[in-house]
C-alpha positions, 0 to 999 in steps of 0.5 A: 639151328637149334643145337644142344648139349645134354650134359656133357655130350656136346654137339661138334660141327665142321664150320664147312657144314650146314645145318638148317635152323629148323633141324634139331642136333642134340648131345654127342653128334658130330657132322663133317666137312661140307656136309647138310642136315635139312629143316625138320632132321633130328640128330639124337645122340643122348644114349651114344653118338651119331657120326655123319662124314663129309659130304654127306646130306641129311635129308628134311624130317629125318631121324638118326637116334642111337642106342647105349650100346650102337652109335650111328655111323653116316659115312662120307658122300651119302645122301640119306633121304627125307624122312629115313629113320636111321638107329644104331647103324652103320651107312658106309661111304658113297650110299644113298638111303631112300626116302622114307627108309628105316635102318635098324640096331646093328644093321650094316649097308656096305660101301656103294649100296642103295636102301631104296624109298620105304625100304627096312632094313631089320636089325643085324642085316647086312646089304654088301657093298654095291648091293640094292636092298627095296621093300619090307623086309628089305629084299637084297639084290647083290652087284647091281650098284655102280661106282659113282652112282650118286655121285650128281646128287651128292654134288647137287647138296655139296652145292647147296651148302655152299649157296644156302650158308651164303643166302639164306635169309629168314623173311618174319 
C-alpha cells in the first residue's frame, strides 16, 4: 500500500485491517479492526481526518477527502461501495453506500440507511436511520431499511481481509 505522512498527520492502521497495495492512505487516516480498503481507494486526510471503523469495506476507485473544518467519519459494519466519493461527512454504523454515490460537506447518513448506486447526497442533508435515499438530488424514503440488512455483505469483505492478508502474492 502506498502510505504517507504529510507532516505531522500520520496514517493509523489497525494490524487486523487490510489495505490493498494499490490504494493510497495519506495524512490523518485512521482505519479499524478488520476493516478493507481496496486497490485504487484514496483516503486523503490532509486538511482533517478521516476515520473508518471496524468492519468496515472501502470499495475499489473510491475517495474519502475532507475539509479543514469537517472530517470524515465511516462508522463500523459499512460497505461503502466502489467508486463512492465521500467528503466532509458523517456514515453511521451498519449502512451501505451504493456504487458510484457521492456524500457531501456535513451530510449525515443515520445508522442502517442506504445511499443507493449514483445517488447524491448534498451537503447538509440528513438520511435517518433506517431510511433509503436514491437518485440526483437524493430522494429519501424514511423505515424502509432493516436491521441487518447488510449484514452478509459486510461478512462477505470481513472474510476477504482474512483470506487476502493470507494469500495475496504479487506475480511480476
Amino acid at each position: 500500500m502506498a502510505r504517507y505522512a504529510l507532516g505531522d498527520r500520520q496514517p493509523t492502521i489497525d494490524p487486523t485491517a487490510f489495505v490493498h497495495p494499490d490504494a493510497v492512505i495519506i495524512g490523518d487516516v485512521t482505519i479499524g479492526p478488520e476493516s478493507s480498503v481496496w486497490p485504487g481507494a484514496v483516503l486523503r486526510g490532509d486538511h482533517g481526518r478521516i476515520v473508518v471503523g471496524s468492519q468496515t469495506s472501502i470499495q475499489d476507485g473510491t475517495v474519502v477527502h475532507c475539509t479543514s473544518t469537517q472530517d470524515t467519519v465511516i462508522g463500523d459494519r459499512c460497505v461503502v461501495g466502489h467508486n463512492a466519493h465521500l467528503e466532509g461527512c458523517t456514515v453511521e454504523d451498519d449502512c451501505l453506500i451504493g456504487s458510484g454515490s457521492v456524500i457531501l460537506h456535513r451530510a449525515v447518513v443515520g445508522p442502517c440507511a442506504l445511499v443507493g448506486a449514483g445517488a447524491v447526497v448534498g451537503n447538509d442533508k440528513v438520511v435517518p436511520a433506517h431510511a433509503r435515499a436514491l437518485g440526483v438530488p437524493a430522494t429519501i424514503t424514511p423505515d424502509v431499511i432493516e436491521d441487518g440488512a447488510f449484514a452478509d455483505s459486510v461478512s462477505t469483505y470481513v472474510r476477504n481481509v482474512h483470506w487476502y492478508s493470507a494469500d495475496l502474492k504479487r506475480l511480476d
